[in-house]
N, C-alpha and C positions, 0 to 999 in steps of 0.2 A: 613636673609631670609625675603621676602617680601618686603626690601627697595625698590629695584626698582617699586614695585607696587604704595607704597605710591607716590613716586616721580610724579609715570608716571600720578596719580590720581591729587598732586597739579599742575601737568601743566595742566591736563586740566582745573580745577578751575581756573587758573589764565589765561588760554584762551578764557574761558567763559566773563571773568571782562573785559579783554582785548577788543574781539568782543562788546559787551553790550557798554562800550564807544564809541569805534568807530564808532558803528551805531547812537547812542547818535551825537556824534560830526557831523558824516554828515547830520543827521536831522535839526540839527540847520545851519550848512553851507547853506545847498539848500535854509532855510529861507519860510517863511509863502506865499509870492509872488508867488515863483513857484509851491508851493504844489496848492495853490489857484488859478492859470492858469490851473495848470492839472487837477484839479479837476471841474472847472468850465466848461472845455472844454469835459471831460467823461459825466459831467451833462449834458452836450448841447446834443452830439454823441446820447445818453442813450434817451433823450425825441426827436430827430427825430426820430428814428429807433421804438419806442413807436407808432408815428406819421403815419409813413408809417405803422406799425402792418395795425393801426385803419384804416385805408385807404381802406389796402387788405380786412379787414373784412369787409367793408361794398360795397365793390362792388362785392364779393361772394356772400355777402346776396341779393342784388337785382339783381346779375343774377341769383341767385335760384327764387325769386320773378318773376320775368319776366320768369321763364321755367318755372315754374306752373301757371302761368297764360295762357299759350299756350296748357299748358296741360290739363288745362281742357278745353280749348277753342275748342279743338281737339277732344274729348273723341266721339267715336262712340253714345254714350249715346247724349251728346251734339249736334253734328249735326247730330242727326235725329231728336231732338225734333227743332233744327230750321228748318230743310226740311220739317218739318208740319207746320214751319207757329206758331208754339208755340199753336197746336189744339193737339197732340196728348198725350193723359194722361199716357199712356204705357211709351212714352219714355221722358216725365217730371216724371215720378214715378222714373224710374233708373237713371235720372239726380241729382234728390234731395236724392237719396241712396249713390250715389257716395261723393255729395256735400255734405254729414253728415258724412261721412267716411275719408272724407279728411280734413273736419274741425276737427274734434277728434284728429287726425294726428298731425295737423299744429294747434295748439292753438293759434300763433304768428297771424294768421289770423283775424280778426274781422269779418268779412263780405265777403259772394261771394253775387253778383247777375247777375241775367240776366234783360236786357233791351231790349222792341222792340224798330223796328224804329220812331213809336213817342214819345217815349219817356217815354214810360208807365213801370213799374216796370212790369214786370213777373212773377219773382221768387225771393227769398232774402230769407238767411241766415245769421244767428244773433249766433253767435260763442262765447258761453257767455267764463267771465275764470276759471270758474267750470268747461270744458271741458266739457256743454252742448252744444245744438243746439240747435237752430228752423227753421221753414220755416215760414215765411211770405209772403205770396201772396194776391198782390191786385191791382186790374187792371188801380188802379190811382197812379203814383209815389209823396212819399211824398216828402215834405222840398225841394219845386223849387226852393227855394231861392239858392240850392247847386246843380242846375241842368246844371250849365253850364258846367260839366266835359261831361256831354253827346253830347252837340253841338261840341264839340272838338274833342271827338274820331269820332264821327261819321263821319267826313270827312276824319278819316284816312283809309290810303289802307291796302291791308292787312297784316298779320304782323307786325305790326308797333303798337306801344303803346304809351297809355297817362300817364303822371304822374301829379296826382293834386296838388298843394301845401301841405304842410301839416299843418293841424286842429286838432281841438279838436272837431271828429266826424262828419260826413256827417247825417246819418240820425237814430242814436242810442241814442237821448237823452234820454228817460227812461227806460236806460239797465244800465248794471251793469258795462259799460265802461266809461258813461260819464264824458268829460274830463281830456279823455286821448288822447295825437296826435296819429295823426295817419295820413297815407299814401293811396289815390286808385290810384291801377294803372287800366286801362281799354285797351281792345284792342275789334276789331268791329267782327260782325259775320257775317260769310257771309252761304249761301246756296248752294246746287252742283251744281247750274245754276252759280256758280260767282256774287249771288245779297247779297247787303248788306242789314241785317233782325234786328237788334240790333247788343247790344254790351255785353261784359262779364265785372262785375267790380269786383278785389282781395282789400282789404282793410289790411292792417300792421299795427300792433301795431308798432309806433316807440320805445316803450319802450325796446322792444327785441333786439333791433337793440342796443342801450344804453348801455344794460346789458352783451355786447357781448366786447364794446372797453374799453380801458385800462384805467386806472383811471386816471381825471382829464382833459380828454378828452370830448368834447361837438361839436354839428353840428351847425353850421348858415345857413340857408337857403337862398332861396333869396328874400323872404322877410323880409329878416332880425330878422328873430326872431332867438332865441336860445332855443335849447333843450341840454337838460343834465339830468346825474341822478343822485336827491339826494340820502345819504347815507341812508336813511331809505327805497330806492326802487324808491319812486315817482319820477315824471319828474318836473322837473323847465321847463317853456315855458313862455319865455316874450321877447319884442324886444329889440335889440341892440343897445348898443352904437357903436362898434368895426366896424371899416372902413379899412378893408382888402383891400391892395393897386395891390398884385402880384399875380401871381398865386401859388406861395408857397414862403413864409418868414416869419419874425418874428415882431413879434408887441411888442416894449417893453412901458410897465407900469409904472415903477416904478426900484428903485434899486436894489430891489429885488424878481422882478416878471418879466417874459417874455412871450407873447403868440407865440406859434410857431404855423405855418397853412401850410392847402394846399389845392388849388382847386378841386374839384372832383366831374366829370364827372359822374354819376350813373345809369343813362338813358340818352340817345341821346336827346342835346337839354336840358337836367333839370342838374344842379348842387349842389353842399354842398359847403360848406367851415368847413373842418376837422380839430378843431384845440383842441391844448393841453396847458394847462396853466405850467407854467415851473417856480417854485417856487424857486429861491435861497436866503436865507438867507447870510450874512455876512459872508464868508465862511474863511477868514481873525480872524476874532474874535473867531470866532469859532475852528479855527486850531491852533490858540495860547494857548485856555483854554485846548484844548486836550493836546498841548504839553507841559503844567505846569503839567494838570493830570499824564502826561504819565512821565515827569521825577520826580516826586513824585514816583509815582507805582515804577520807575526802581531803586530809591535809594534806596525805600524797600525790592526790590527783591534784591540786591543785599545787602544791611545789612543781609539779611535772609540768604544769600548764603552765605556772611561769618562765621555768627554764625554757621550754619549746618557744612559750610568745619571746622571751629575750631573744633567745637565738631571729625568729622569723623576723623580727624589727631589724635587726644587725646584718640579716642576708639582706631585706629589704632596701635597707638602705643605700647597702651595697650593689643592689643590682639599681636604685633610680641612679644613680652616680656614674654606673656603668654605661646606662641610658644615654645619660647626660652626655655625657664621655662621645659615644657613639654619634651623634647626632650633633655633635660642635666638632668633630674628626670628619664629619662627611660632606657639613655643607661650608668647612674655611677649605676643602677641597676647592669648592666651587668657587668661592671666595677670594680663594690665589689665583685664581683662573683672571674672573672677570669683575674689577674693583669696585664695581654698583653694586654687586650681589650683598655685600654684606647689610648694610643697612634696609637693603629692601628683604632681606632674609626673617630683619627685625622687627619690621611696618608688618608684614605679611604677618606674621605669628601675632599682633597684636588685631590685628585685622580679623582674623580669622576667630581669635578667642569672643570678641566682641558680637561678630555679625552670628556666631553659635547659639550665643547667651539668648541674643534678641529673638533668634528662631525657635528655640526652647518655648517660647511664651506661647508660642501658635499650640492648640492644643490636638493638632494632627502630627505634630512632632516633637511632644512630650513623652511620649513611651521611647524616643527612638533617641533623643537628644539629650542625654545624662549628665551628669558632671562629670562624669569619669570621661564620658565622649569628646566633653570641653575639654578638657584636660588633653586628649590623646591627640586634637587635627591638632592644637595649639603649637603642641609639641612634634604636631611630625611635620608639621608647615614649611620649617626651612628643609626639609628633603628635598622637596618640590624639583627643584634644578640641578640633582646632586648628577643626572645624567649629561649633564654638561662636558663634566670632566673628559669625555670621549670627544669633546668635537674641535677643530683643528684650530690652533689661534687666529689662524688668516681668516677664518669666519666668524669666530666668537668675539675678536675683538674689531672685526671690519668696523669701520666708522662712517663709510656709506652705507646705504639700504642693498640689501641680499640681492642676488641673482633668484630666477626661480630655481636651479641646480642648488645654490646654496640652502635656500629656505628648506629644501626637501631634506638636506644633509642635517641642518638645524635640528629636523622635527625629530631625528634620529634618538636627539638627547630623552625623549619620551619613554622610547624602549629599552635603552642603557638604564636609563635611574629605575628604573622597573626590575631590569632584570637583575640588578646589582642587590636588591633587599628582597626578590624572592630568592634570588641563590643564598641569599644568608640564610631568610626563614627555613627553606628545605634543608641546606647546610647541618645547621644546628638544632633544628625542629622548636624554632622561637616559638612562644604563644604568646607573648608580650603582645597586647592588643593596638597600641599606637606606633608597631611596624607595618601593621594591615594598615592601616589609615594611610599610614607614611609610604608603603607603597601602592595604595590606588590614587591619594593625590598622584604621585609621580604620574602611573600610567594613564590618567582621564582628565587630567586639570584643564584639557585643552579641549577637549569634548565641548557640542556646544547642545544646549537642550532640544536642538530642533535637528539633531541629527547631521547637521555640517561638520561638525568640530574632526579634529585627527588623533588618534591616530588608526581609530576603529570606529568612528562613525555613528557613535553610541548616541541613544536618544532617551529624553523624557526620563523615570525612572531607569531606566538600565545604565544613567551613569551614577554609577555610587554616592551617597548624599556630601559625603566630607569633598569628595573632587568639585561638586555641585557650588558648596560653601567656596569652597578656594577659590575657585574660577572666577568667583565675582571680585574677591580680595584682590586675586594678582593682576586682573583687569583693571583693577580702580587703582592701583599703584602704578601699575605702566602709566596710564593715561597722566598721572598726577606729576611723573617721573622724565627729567629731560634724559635725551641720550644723544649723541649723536650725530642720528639723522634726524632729530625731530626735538623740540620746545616744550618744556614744560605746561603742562595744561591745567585750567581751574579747576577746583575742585567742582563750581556749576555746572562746566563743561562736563567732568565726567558724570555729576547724574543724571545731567540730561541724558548723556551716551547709555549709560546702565539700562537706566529707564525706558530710553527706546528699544533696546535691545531684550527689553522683558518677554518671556515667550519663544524669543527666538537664540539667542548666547544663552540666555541665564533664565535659570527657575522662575518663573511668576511667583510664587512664596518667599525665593530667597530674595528677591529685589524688594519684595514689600518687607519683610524685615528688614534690609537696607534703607529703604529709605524713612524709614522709622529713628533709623540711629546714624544716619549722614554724617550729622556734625559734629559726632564725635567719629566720625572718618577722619575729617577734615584735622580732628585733633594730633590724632595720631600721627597722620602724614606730617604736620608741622614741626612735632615735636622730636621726629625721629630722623 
């Protein structure tokens, strides 16, 4: 009992060893070469598609850029204060309400202003990054030295925008942004006559724009400087070496450094160059120390796997032995009892192994009829009677036929051997599966399929299949077995008896598996 289990436990241990080389050996066939193609080449795939991310992010950012620039260039608020000619305080009051409203919003913003046609500051909003504001109004515009974004929009029609390079600040130097880039975009204003009256300028932090693409990614401009963002937040902004030849390829460095780029367009006329620094180390060197570490790890895993499977064989064995042990202790109980038991202890477990096998082959009880199954009534067969032990020798050994007082006392022995291997399993919390077996033969062996049997009355399916199995066994040894009060009977006799009894004692399946393998019934009975 159980061998097969161990068995079927060291093949898979020795499938485990098996696979674990294998994958071992093709690891090392494939060789460092190829793993270091495919992996240089995922590297690659991995930092374009990074690339492109960075791309899409920042051309959503500056058409959002460019729609709130319109948007506020649009605001009812907005052109009414240019249809006065920038005279009417009513509607520059809701201009700079909206314009405090919207920088709170947009923190990314540094600065809105308005400008007239010559050139004069209007209005201006200072967006600190405490998420204040101010308005600044003054009718001379400061830092002309940064005036020429205004000769540039101004010739534009409408709709159409300017983008200024980007700097560190147009005209915030004693705020709390200094030196940080940043971007104006500008578009012109015109009046409901169609006259151009100024212009509207949005200012961007580029930091936000930074904060937004994928790590290790930076913009060049076109004048050549670069922005990036250090790990502490701040920006790096200083000029280029990097001579970007294409509109998207790669710049290599070094052996193990690549810049990958791409041109991009962000405004009509203004460009970037989006690029990603693509770091590969020796990935050769590195794949060989993984594979020293990694056949390290797997000799250790597997020395641990054997120590564990030794050990698990040697408790195994230990416990079928134990098994063993248990199961020839509980039914020479019976055995000392009542001196036919033995032998029929020995017919029954051969009986039982047999009529299992045959039932197996019916394919409604193929999922349910395992070898391990075989294994387990085989083995728990002689329990069958171990409730015997309870019942009085003036009964158990009477040599006439029972009283009906007696017989009731008899059937007692049902409940005794039942309760005896459930107080174990609860006891010690067994999970050993051919105790189950060994105690529902006990309790149902006598069960008859049509609902007569004792000592609960069990019918059809609701008597457990292995009590089902037995029932026929211990019934075709009686019949086969003198005792007594009564004569040994033929073995024709008893399949007549079975046979009739199909349906009503015994499973219709399991008698037709019976009678499939009779005459090696017959064998057994002779032999034992």
């Amino acid at each position: 009992m159980g061998k097969r289990r161990l068995i079927k436990q060291n093949k898979v241990f020795i499938s485990i060893i098996a696979v674990l080389f294998i994958l071992l050996g093709l690891t090392l066939y494939f060789g460092s070469n190829q793993i270091y193609e495919r992996e240089a080449k995922w590297q690659h795939g991995n930092t374009v598609a990074r690339l492109l991310s960075g791309r899409e992010i920042i051309e959503k950012y500056f058409s959002e850029f460019k729609h709130n620039l319109f948007f506020l260039s649009d605001l009812p608020a907005t052109r009414g204060y240019v249809n006065s000619n920038f005279e009417s305080t009513l509607y520059k009051n809701e201009t700079v309400e909206i314009f405090l409203s919207f920088a709170k919003a947009y923190r990314q913003y540094s600065q809105i202003g308005i400008v007239d046609s010559l050139g004069r500051e209007i209005l201006r909003l200072d967006n600190k990054q405490d998420g204040t504001g101010s308005i600044v109004s003054d009718p001379n515009p400061k830092n002309e030295k940064h005036q020429h974004y205004f000769q540039e929009t101004i010739k534009l029609d409408k709709d159409l925008v300017y983008a200024s390079p980007i700097h560190l600040n147009i005209e915030q130097e004693n705020t709390d942004t200094t030196n940080v880039p940043i971007i104006r975009l500008a578009t012109p204003l015109f009046n409901s006559q169609n006259e151009k009256k100024g212009i509207l300028t949005l200012d961007l932090h580029i930091s936000k724009v930074l904060e937004l693409l994928p790590e290790n990614m930076f913009i060049q401009t076109e004048e050549r400087n670069i922005l990036s963002l250090k790990p502490d937040g701040t920006i790096n902004f200083y000029k280029s070496n990097y001579v970007f030849q294409d509109n998207s390829d790669w710049l290599h460095l070094s052996e193990v450094e690549t810049i990958h780029y791409s041109t991009l367009e962000f405004l009509p006329g203004r460009k970037f160059i989006v690029a990603i620094y693509h770091s590969h180390p020796l990935l050769k060197a590195a794949l060989q120390k993984l594979m020293l570490v990694s056949v390290i790890l797997l000799a250790s895993f597997l020395c641990l796997i054997l120590i564990i499977g030794y050990l698990n064989v040697i408790r195994f064995k230990e416990l079928l032995g134990a098994q063993k042990a248990i199961i020839f202790s509980l039914a020479r109980l019976t055995e000392r009892r009542d001196p036919e038991t033995g032998s029929h202890l020995e017919r029954a477990k051969n009986y039982t192994a047999a009529l299992a096998e045959q039932l197996r082959k019916n394919k409604k009880y193929r999922k349910l009829i395992t070898p391990e199954f075989v294994e387990d009534i085989s083995g728990a067969a002689p329990l069958h009677d171990i409730g015997k032990v309870g019942i009085r020798d003036s009964i158990l050994l009477k040599e006439s036929q029972l009283t009906h007082e007696e017989y009731e006392e008899m059937k007692e022995h049902i409940r005794i051997g039942k309760q005896v291997l459930q107080d174990a399993i609860d006891k010690f919390k067994l999970k050993q599966p051919f105790l189950f077996v060994g105690r529902n033969i006990c309790a149902s062996h006598h069960e008859k399929y049509n609902g007569t049997g004792y000592p609960e009355g069990l019918k059809g399916q609701e008597i457990p299949l292995e009590a089902r199995i037995f029932a026929l066994c211990d019934t075709y040894d009686a019949i086969r077995s003198k005792r007594s009060y009564k004569d040994a009977l033929s073995h024709e006799e008893a399949v007549e008896r079975i046979k009739s009894d199909s349906g009503k004692h015994f499973d219709p399946d399991i008698v037709d598996a019976f009678l499939r393998i009779e005459k090696k019934f017959a064998q057994i009975c002779n032999t034992k």
